[in-house]
C-alpha positions, 0 to 999 in steps of 0.5 A: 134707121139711125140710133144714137144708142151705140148698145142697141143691138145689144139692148134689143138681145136682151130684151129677147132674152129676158122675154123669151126667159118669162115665157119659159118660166110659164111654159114650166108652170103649164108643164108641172101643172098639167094633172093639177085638178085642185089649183086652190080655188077648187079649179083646175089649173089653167095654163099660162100664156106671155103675151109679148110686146114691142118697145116703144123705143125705135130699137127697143127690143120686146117685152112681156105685155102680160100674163094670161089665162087661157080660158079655154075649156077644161080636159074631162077624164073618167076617174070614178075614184078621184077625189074631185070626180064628180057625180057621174065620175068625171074629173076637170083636168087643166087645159094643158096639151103636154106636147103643144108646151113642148112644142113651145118650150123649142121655140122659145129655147130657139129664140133665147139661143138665137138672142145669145148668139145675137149677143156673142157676134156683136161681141166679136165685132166689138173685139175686131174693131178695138183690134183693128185700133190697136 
């Protein structure tokens, strides 16, 4: 698998970081959405999920496809004195597992920390090497 792309590693990194950073803006979004019963459309929130994607380039890394909806069913609690109950006083709640989302939020803190360090070893050999030319 020869490159003529002497960066690569690098480029592939960065990708996955920026990647993975989308990701965790919308794991945020999920989070402090999860009580949000009106989401302007009279709807309650429902969550957001990256949808990841290899680059066409030999080494190209990942990219964020899209941004999706879960269309999963909506969470019902008993909350006769909520402003949306409805008649039998049940309210919709977003779709949104608070602990499934934290779950996510590890990997993806993983994957981005993995990328860096990805970044910082080629730094050093990228330092060895001019080293060694010196």
């Amino acid at each position: 698998m020869a490159s003529d792309n002497m960066f690569s590693p690098v480029d592939v990194a960065i990708s996955g970081m920026r990647a993975q950073n989308q990701n965790i803006s919308a794991i945020y979004s999920n989070v402090a959405n999860a009580r949000t019963t009106d989401a302007g459309d009279g709807l309650p929130y429902r969550r957001v999920e990256a949808i990841f994607r290899a680059q066409d380039e030999e080494l190209g890394g990942v990219e964020v496809q899209e941004m999706v909806e879960d269309q999963s069913d909506f969470q019902q609690i008993f909350s006769p004195g909520h402003p949306n109950a409805n008649e039998e006083g049940y309210v919709n709640m977003p779709n949104v597992d608070v602990p499934t989302e934290m779950i996510n939020l590890n990997i993806a803190t993983r994957a981005y920390q993995a990328n860096a360090a990805l970044l910082k070893r080629y730094q050093s050999a990228v330092d060895a090497a001019l080293e060694l030319l010196r």
